[in-house]
N, C-alpha and C positions, 0 to 999 in steps of 0.2 A: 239711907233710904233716898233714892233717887226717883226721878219723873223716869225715866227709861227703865224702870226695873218693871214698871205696870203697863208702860205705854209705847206703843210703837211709833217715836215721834220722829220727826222730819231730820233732826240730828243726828239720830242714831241710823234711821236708812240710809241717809248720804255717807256717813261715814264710814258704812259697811260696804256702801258699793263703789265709792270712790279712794277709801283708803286711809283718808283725812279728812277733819273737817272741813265743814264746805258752810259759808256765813252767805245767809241772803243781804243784799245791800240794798237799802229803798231809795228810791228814786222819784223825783216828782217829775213829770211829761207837761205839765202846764194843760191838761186837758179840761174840758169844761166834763157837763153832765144833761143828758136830757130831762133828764128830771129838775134840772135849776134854769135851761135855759130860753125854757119856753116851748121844747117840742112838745114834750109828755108834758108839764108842767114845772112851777114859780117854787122855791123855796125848798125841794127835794125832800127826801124820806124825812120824817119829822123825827129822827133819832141824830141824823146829821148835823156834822159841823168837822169838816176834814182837818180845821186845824187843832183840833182835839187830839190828834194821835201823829198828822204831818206838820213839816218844817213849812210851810209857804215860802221863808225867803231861798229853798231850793230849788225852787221854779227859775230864777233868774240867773242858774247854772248851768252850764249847756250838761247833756249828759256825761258825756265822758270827765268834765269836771266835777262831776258829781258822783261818780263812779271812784273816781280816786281820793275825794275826800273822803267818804265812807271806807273804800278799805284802807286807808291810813290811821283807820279808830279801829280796826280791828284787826291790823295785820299782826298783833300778838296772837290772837287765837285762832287764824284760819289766812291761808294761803290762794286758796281756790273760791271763787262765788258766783253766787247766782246773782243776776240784775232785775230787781223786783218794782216792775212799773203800781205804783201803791195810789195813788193820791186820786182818788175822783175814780174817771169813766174811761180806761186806759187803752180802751178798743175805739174810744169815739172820736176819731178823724178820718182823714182821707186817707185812704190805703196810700199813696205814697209819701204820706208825712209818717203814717207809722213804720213803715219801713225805712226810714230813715234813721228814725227813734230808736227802735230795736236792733239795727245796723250797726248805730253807735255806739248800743250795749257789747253786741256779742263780738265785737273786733277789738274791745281791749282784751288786758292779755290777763289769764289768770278767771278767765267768765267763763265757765262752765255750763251754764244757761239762763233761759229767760222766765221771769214769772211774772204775767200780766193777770194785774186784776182789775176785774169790769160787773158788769150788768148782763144777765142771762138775754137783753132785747136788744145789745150793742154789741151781737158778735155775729157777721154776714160769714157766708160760703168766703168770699175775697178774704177774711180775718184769719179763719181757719186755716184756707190754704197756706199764708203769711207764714202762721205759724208752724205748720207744716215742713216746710220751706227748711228752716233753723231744727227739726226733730233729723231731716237727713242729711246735714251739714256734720252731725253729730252732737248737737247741743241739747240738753235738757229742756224741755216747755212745759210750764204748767201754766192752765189759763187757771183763774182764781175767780171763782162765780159767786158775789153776794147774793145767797135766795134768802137766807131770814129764817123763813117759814115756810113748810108746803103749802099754809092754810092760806087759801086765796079769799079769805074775809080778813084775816089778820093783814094780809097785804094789800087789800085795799086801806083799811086801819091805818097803818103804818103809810099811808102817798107813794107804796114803792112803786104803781107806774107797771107792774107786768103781775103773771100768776104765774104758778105751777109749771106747766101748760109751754111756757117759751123755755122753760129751766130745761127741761126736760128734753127737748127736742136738740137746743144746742149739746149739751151735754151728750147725748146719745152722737151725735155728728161729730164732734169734738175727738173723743173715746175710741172714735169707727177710723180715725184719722193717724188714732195713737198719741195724740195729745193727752197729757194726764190734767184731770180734773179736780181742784181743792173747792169745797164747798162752804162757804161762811152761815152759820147759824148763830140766831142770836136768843138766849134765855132770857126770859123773864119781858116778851112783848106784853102790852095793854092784853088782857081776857085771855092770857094762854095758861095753860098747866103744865105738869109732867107729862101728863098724858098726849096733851099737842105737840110735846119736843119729839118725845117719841116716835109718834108717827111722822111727822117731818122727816127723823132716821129711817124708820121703815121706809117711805118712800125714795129719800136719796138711796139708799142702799140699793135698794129694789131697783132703781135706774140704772145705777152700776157709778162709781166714787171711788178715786184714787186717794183723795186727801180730805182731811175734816177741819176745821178751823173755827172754835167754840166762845164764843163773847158772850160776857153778862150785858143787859143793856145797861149801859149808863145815860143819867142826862148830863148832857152839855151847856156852856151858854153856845148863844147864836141858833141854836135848836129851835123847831117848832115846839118839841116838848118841852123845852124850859116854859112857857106860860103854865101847859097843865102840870108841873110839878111844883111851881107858886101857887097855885091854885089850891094845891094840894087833892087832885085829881087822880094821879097817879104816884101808883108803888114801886120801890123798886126792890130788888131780890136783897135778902142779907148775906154775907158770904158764906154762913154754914148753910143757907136754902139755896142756892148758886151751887157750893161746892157738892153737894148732894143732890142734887137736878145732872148735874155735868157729868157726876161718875157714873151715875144710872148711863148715861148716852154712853159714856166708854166703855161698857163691862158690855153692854149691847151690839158695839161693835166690830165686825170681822175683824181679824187680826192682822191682816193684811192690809189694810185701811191707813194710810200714816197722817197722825196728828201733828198738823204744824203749827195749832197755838191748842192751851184749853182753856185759854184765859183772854183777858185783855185788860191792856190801864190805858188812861186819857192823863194827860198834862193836868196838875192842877191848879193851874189861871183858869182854866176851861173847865174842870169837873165841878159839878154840882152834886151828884148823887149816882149812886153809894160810895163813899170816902174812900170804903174799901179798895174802889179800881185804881186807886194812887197808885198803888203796890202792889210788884207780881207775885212776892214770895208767896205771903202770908196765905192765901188763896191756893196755891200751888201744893205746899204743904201740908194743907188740911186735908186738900185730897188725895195726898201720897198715904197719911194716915186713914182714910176712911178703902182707898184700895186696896193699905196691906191689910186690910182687917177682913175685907170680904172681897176681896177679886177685882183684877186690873179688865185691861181690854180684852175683851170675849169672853169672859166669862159665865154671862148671863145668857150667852145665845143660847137656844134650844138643840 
């Protein structure tokens, strides 16, 4: 029983349309965040803490060094890859530094394309075109848009800095451009339900959504939330409430839609809560068993 037998994920599309596997490789760009640096505001989304999930000392590698050290860790499994600008706000500099950046990705050999993830209010007309650019060179682009939530009280909640509203508008411009779009949502924010994930899906869907990318929240240290989870203020998801919030979203959506994560873990010097996100299996697995039992992706549409 495998993840691709229920789910349309991101492995299994590249490998069907490129022939072989194809390994995303992450990369850190040394980018700040308007959200930390004082545009928008101090201290960023109060779930953050980048070094929870990135390397920081691979900021002081230029890219292309950083490009070959990652696939020299996985040149046993894959030949081909994508350069995945990961860490922070990957759209936020000068249009000619990011061309530089991306430059550097797409001219080694063996990069297939680029996937920049950013912030729905740090992506201008100049970003798009950028990316644009590299879709008729022949290169794959996915821009990677953390929205969270539709629910623009939950993102205020959460310090995320924009609403709905900016998601939405890039995304449709992005899509019109032929850029494919991966959306990051996160389960289990401060006052949300089942019922709040859901529509968050209705509405990304209803936008129109190339890719999904499904995180429990965790807390971190360095986090704003680390005080209210001392505090004992805030819950967080268990992994059978997690893995049964998640597959409702999967059976819910189109089949066409490809899953690049349905999970996520954090380093654990950095994880605080729930223990569970250490580890990807165990989480993974419960939902291959709660799919084979009642229906994988699309299932549940009407």
């Amino acid at each position: 029983m495998q993840l691709t037998d229920f789910v349309n994920t991101i492995g299994k599309d590249l490998k069907l349309r490129y022939g072989e596997r194809v390994h995303k490789l992450t990369l850190h760009g040394d980018f700040s965040c308007p959200n930390r640096d004082g545009t928008l505001g101090k201290g960023g989304c109060t779930f953050c803490n980048v070094a929870a999930f990135s390397d920081e000392s691979q900021s002081l590698l230029t890219i292309k060094q950083q490009l070959r050290l990652r696939a020299n860790e996985v040149a046993h499994r894959a030949s081909k890859y994508l350069a995945y600008f990961q860490a922070y706000t990957s759209t936020y500099a000068e249009i000619s530094l990011l061309s530089s950046l991306y430059e550097q990705a797409v001219s080694e050999t063996n990069i297939v394309g680029i996937c920049v993830g950013t912030r729905p209010d740090c992506v201008s007309d100049d970003v798009l075109n950028l990316l644009s650019s590299y879709l008729m060179r022949g290169f794959e682009v996915w821009l990677e848009l953390g929205l969270q939530s539709a629910n623009d009280n939950t993102l205020k909640r959460i310090n995320r800095g924009h609403g709905f509203a900016e998601y939405e508008n890039v995304t449709r411009k992005a899509r019109a451009r032929g850029i494919k779009v991966c959306t990051h949502l996160i389960l289990g924010l401060p006052k949300e339900s089942d019922a709040d994930y859901q529509q968050t899906l209705k509405q990304v869907v209803d936008v129109g959504v190339d890719g999904l990318k499904l995180h429990p929240l965790h807390v971190v240290r360095g986090s704003l939330m680390e005080k209210s989870w001392h505090a004992q203020r805030l819950d967080t998801l268990t992994l059978e409430q997690y893995s049964q919030s998640a597959v409702k979203l999967i059976q819910q959506t189109p089949p066409d839609v490809v899953y690049h994560r349905i999970s996520a873990t954090a380093k654990r010097t950095e994880l605080l809560a729930p223990l569970w996100c250490e580890q990807r299996w165990p989480v993974q697995n419960r939902m291959c068993q709660i799919m084979a039992e009642f229906g994988g992706q699309g299932s549940f549409l009407k």
